[in-house]
C-alpha positions as CSV (number, residue, x, y, z in Angstrom):
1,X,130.2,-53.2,82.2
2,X,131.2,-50.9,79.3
3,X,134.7,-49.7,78.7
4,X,134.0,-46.3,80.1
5,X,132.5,-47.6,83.7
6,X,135.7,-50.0,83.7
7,X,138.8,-47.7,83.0
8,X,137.1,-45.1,85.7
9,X,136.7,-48.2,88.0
10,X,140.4,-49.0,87.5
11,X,141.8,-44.9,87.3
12,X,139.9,-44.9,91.2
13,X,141.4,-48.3,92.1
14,X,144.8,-47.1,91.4
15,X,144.8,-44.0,92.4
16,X,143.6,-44.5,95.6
17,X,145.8,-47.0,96.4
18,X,148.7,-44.5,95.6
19,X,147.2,-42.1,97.3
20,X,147.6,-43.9,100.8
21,X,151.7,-43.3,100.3
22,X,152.5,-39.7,99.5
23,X,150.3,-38.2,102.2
24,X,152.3,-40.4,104.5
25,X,155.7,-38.6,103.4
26,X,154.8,-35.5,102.6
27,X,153.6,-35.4,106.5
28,X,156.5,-37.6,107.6
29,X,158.4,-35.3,106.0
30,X,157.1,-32.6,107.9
31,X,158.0,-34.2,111.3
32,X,161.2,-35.4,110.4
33,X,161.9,-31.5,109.4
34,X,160.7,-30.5,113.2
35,X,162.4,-33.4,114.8
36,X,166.1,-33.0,113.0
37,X,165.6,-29.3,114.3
38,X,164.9,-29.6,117.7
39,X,168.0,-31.9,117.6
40,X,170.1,-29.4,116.9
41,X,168.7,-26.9,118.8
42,X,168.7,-29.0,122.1
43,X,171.2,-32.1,121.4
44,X,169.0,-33.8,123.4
45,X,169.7,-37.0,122.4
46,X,166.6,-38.7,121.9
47,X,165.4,-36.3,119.2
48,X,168.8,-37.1,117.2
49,X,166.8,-41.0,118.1
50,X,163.2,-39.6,116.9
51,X,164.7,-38.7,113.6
52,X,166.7,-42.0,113.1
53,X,162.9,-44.1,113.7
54,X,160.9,-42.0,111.9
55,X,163.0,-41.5,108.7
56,X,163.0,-45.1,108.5
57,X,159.0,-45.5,108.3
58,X,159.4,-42.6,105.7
59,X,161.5,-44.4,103.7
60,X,159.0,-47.3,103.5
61,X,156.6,-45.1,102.6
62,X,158.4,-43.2,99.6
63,X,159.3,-46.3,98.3
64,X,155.8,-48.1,97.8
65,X,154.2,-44.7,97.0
66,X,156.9,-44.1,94.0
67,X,156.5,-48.0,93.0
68,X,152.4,-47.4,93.0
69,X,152.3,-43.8,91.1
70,X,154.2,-44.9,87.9
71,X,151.0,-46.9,87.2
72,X,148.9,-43.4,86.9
73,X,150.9,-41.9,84.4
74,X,151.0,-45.5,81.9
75,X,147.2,-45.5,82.2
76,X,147.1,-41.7,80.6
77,X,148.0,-42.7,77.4
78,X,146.4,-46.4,77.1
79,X,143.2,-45.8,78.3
80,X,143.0,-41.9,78.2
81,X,144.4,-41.2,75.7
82,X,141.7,-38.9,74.0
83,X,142.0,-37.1,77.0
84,X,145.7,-36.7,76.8
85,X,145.9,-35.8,73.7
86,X,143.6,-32.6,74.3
87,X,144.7,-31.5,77.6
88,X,148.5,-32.6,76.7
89,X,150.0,-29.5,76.1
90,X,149.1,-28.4,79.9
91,X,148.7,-31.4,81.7
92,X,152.2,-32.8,80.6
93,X,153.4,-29.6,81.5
94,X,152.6,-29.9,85.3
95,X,154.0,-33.2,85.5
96,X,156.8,-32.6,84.0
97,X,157.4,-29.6,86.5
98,X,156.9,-32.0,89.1
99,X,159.4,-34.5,87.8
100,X,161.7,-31.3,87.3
101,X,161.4,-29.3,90.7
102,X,159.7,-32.1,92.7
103,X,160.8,-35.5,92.0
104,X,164.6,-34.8,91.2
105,X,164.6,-32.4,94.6
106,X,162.7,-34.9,96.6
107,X,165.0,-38.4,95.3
108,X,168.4,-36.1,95.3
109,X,168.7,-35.7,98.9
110,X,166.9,-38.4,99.7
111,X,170.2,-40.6,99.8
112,X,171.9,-37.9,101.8
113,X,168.8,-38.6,104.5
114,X,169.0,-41.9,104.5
115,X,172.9,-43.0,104.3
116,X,174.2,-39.9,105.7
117,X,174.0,-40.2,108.9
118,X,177.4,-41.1,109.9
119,X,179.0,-39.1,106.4
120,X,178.1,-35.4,106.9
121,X,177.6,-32.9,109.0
122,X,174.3,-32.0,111.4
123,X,173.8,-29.3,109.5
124,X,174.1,-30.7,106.2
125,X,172.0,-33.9,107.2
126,X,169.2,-31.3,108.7
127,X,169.2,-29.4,104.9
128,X,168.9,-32.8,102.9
129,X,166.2,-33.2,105.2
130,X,164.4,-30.0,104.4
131,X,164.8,-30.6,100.6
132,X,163.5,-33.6,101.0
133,X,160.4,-32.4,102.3
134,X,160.4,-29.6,100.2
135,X,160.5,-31.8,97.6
136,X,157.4,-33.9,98.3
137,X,155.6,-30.7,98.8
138,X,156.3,-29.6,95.4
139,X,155.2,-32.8,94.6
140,X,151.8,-32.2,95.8
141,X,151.8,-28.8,94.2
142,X,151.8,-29.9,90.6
143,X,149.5,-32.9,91.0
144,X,147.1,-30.3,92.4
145,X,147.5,-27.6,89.7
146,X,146.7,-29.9,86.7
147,X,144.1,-31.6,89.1
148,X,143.1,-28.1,89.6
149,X,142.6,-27.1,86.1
150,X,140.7,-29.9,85.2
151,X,138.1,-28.6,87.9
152,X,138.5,-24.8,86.9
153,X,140.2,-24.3,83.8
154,X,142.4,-21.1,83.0
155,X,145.0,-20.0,81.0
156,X,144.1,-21.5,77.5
157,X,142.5,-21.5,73.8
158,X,141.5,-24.2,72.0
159,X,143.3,-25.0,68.9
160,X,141.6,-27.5,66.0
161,X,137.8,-28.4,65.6
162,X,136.2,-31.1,66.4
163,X,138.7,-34.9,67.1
164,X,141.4,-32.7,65.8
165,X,140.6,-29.9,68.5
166,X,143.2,-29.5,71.8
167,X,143.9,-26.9,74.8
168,X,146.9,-25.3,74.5
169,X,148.6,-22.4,77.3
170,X,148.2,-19.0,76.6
171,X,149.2,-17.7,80.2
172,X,151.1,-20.6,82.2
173,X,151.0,-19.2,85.9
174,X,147.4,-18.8,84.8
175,X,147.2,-22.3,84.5
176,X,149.1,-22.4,88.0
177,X,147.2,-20.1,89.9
178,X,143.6,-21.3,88.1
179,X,140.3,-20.2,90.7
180,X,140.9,-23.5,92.5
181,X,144.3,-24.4,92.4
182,X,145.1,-22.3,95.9
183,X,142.3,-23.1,98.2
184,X,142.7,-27.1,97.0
185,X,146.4,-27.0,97.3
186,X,146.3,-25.9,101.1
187,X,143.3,-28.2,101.9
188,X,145.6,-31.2,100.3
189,X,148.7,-30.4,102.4
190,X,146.7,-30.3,105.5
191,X,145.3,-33.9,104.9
192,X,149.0,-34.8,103.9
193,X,150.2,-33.1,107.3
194,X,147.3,-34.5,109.5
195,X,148.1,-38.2,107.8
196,X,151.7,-38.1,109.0
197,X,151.7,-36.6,112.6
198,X,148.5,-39.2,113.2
199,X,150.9,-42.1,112.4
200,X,153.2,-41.0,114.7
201,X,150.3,-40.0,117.4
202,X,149.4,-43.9,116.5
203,X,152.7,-45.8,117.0
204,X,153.5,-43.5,120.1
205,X,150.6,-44.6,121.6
206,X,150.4,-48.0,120.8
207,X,153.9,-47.8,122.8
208,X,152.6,-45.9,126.0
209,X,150.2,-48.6,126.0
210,X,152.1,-51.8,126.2
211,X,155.0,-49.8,128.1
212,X,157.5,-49.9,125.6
213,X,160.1,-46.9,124.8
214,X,158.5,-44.5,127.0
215,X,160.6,-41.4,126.4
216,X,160.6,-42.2,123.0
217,X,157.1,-42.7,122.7
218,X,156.6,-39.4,125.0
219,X,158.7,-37.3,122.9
220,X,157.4,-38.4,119.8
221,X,153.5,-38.0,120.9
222,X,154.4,-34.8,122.2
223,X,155.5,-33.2,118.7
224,X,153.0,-35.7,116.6
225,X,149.8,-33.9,118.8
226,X,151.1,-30.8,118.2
227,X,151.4,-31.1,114.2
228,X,148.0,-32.4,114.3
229,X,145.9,-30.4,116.3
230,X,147.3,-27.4,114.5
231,X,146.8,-29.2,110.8
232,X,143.4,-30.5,112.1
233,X,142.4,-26.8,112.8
234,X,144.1,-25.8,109.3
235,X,142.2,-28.3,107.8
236,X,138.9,-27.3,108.7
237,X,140.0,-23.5,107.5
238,X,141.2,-24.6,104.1
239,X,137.9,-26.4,103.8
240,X,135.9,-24.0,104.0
241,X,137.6,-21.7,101.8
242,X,137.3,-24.3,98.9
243,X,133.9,-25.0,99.8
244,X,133.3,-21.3,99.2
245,X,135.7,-21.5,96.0
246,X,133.0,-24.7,94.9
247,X,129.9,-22.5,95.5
248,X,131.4,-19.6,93.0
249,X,133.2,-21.9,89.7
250,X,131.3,-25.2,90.5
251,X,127.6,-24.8,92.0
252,X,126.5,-28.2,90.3
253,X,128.8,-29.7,92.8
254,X,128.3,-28.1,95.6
255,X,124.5,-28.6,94.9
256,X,125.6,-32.0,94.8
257,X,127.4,-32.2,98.2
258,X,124.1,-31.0,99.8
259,X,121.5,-33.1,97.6
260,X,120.0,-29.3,96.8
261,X,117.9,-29.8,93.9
262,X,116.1,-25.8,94.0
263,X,118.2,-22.9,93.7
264,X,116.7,-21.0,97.0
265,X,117.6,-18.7,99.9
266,X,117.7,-19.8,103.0
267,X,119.7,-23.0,102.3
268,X,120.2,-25.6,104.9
269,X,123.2,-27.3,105.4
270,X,123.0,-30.8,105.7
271,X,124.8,-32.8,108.4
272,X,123.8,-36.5,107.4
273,X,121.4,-38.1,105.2
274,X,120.5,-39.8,102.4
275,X,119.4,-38.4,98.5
276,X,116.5,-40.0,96.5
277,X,117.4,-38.8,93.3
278,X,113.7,-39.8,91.9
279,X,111.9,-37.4,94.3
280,X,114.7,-34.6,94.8
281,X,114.5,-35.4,98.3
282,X,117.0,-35.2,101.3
283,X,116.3,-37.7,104.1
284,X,118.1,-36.3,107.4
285,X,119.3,-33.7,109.3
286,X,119.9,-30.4,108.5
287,X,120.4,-26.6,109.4
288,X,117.9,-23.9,107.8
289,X,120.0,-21.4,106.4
290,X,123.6,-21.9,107.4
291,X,124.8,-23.3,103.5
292,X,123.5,-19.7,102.8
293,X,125.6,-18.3,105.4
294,X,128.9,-20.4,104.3
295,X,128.8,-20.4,100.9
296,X,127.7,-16.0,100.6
297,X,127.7,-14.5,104.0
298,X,124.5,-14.1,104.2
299,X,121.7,-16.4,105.4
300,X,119.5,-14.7,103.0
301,X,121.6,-15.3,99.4
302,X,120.0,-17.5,97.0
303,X,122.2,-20.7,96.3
304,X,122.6,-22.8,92.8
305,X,120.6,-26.1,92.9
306,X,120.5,-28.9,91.1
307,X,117.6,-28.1,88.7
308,X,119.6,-24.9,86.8
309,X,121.7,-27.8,85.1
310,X,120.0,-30.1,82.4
311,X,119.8,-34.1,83.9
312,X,122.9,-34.7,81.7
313,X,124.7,-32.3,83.2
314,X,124.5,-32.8,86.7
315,X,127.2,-35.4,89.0
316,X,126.0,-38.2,90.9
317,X,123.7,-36.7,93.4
318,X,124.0,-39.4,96.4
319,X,127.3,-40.7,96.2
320,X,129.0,-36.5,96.1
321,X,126.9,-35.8,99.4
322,X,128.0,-39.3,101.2
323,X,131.8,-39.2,99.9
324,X,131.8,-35.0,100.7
325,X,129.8,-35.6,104.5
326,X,132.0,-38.8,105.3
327,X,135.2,-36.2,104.5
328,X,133.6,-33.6,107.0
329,X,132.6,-35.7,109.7
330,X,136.1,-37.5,109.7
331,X,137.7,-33.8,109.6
332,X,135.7,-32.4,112.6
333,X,136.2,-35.9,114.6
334,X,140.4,-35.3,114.0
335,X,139.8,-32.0,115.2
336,X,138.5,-33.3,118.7
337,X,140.7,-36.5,119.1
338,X,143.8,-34.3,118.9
339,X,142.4,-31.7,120.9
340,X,141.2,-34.1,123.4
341,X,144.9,-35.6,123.5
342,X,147.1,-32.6,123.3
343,X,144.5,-31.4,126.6
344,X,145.6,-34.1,128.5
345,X,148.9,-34.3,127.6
346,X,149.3,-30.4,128.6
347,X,147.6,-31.6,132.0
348,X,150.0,-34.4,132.5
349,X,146.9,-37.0,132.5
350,X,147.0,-38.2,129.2
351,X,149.3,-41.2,130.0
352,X,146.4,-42.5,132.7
353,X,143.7,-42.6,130.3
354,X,144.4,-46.1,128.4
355,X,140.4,-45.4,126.5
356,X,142.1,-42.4,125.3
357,X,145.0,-43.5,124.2
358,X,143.6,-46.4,122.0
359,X,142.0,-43.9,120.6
360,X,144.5,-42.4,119.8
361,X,145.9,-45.4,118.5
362,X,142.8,-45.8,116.0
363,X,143.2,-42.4,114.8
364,X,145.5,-43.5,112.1
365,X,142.9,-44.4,109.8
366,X,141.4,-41.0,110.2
367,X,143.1,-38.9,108.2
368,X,143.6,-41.0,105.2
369,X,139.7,-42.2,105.3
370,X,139.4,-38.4,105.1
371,X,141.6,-37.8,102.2
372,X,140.5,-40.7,100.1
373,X,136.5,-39.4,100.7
374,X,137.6,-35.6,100.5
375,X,139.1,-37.2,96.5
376,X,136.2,-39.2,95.6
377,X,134.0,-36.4,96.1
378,X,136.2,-34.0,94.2
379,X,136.3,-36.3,91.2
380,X,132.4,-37.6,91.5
381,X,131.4,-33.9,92.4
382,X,133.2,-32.9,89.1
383,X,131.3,-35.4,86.5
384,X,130.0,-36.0,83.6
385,X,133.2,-33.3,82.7
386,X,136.6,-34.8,83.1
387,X,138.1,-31.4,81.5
388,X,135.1,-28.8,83.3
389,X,132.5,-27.9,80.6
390,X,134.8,-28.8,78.0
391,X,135.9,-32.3,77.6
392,X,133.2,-34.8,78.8
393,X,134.5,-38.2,80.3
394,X,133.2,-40.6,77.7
395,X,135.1,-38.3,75.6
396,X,138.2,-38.2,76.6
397,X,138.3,-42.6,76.8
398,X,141.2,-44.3,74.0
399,X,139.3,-45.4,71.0
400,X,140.7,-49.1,71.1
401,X,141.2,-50.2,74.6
402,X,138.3,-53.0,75.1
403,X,136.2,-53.8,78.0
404,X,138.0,-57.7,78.6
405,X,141.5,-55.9,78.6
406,X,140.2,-53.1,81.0
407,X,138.8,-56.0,83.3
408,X,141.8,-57.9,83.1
409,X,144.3,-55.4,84.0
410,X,141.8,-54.5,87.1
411,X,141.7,-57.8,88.6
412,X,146.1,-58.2,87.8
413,X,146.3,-54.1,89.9
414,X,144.1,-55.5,92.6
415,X,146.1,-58.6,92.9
416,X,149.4,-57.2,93.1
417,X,148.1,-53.6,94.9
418,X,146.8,-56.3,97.6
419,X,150.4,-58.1,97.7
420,X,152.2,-54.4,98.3
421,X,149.3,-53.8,100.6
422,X,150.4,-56.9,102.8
423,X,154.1,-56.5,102.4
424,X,153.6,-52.5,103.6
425,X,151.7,-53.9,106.5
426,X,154.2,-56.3,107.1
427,X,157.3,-53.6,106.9
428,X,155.6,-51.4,108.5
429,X,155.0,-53.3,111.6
430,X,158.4,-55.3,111.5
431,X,159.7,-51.7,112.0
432,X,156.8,-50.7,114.8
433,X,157.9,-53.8,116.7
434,X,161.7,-53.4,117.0
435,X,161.1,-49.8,117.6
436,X,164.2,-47.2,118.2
437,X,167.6,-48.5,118.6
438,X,169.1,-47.1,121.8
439,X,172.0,-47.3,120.0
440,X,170.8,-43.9,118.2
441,X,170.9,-41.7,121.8
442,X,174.4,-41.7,120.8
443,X,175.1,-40.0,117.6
444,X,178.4,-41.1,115.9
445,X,180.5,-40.2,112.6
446,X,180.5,-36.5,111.5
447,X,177.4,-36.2,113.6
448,X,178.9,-37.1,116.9
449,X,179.5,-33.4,118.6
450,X,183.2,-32.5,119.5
451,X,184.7,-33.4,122.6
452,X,184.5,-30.1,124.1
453,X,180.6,-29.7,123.3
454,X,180.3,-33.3,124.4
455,X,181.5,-32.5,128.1
């Protein structure tokens, strides 16, 4: 393999490693927010229990998904540096705003969260908590914007000629709010949101199952369906509106997402199959007309193909429709599993159906099988460019990184990505198995109620 194939091989292998982590908090953080409320709305004591668990499996999760991300932003300047060099001036600037408003916000409070406990006030506790969500929300915002531009640049002249050439702002909130930035930013947080509350769905059932901490377990289900039923349905909102957003700045991808090679009215949407890039064909099944219908309107509007883009041009065909129909299919499927469960929980059957409930159990994966496939295609949909129509990918590669060291530094990430891997598992279950401490039904230190309240 050439150096080019090999730092794109390793940019994927660590970035979608990292991207297991912050999903997990940013939709931990989300139920930790609802949980922390609820307990002081109610003082039922188990939700004061709730928060105690689950801000503890947040915790892990921050921890291993700040350890994994540093990686990313080394691998910018040794084997993209081209790249960073030309898109510096904008690119830097998102990430610094996210080490500014996100990071700092996030890691600030975070102490307060997780030490405070028995040092400050309800209130106060409940507010660290809401920064701290806050903060890996911002987070998300500012990986998306430059993400975003990438896809649908905005907000920018090119200084220089030829190597010496680079983007520079002209107009920084349109940078922010570039064609795609909006529509991708929702769809993102709705994975993030789905990937926590299934978690929780997960280890809540896993609990009902073996008859372990039922109120807990009850509780904890209870709030975990709701969040993901209503981020499921989100989910599939969001998804069409960037889809739409695709057919308008990107047509060569979404051309690619449905292996449609003719620009043509009438375009049918595909549900599963498989592209033969030789013959231009689309082995599977499909709908006549409804790609028309959700990409314009209107059954009848002509969409992009394939063929309006010279061969050098165009992304890989086969693996943007598998990557973009293995991200729908996972999204619809969360859709029913948590309307399926919240159903029967509403009824007050759920609890009987044990085929249900491992299910449920399962449905863990879901969401982050989504996200990573929902990211491949974005990134596969969006090639040869790494910068859209103006910075190809073999372009924006360092000019003295070589293949062995590439190679090298792979197999080392996949070694030690492998050993956090295990000792996440590990944590992770460790914490699964000794499940809530009773003692946490009774809140103590500054957020123990007064005697008067407690009576």
């Amino acid at each position: 393999m050439d150096v080019l194939i090999l730092s794109r091989i390793q940019f994927a292998l660590t970035t979608a490693f990292h991207y297991l982590y912050p999903v997990l908090s940013i939709g931990l953080g989300v139920i930790l927010v609802l949980v922390e409320g609820l307990w002081l709305k109610t003082n039922r004591p188990i939700y004061h229990q709730m928060a105690r668990f689950w801000t503890k499996v947040f915790a892990l999760t921050f921890a291993i998904g700040v350890a994994t991300g540093i990686v990313l932003e080394f691998e910018f300047g040794t084997n993209w540096a081209t790249y960073s060099r030309y898109v510096g001036d904008i690119f830097g600037s998102a990430l610094a705003a996210e080490g500014i408003f996100a990071f700092f916000l996030e890691s600030g409070f975070l102490a307060v969260l997780l030490f405070g406990w028995d040092k400050v006030g309800r209130k106060m506790h409940f507010f660290a908590t809401c920064m701290v969500c806050l903060g890996a929300h911002f987070s998300a915002v500012w990986i998306v914007v430059a993400n975003s531009w990438m896809q649908t640049p905005a907000g920018f002249h090119i200084v220089g000629e030829g190597m010496k050439a680079r983007a520079e702002i002209t107009d920084f909130w349109a940078v922010v709010f570039n064609p795609s930035s909006m529509d991708r930013l929702f769809h993102v947080l709705c994975g993030a949101w789905q990937a926590g509350a299934f978690l929780v769905v997960s280890v809540s059932a896993w609990y009902l199952l073996k008859g372990l901490h039922r109120e807990f377990a009850r509780s904890s289900l209870r709030v975990g369906l709701s969040v993901a039923l209503v981020a499921s349905v989100l989910q599939v909102v969001s998804g069409h509106d960037s889809a739409v957003g695709v057919a308008k700045n990107q047509p060569e991808k979404l051309a690619a997402f449905e292996g449609l090679y003719a620009t043509t009215t009438h375009a049918p949407l595909n549900l599963f199959g498989w592209v033969d890039d030789r013959s231009e064909k689309v082995t599977g099944v499909a709908i006549p007309g409804m790609l028309s219908w959700l990409a314009h309107g209107d059954v009848s509007a002509p969409v992009t193909g394939l063929s309006e883009f010279k061969p050098a041009d165009r992304p890989p065909v086969n693996l943007s429709f598998q990557f973009f129909h293995i991200m729908v299919a996972v999204g619809f499927g969360l859709v029913a599993v948590a309307a399926l469960g919240f159903l029967y929980f509403w009824r007050g059957s759920l609890f009987e159906k044990r085929w249900l409930l491992w299910v449920l159990v399962l449905s863990v994966v879901g969401p982050e099988i989504g996200n990573q496939a929902g990211w491949f295609a974005a990134e596969v949909g969006r090639q040869p460019w790494i910068v859209y129509h103006l910075l190809r990918t073999s372009e924006g590669l360092s000019k003295v990184v070589q293949a062995n060291t590439v190679l090298s530094s792979i197999i080392l990430f996949t070694v030690v990505y492998l050993l956090l891997f295990a000792v996440f598992l590990y944590l992770l279950n460790d914490k699964i198995q000794h499940g809530p401490d009773s003692a946490d039904l009774t809140p103590s230190g500054k957020l123990a109620l007064p005697n008067r309240e407690n009576s």
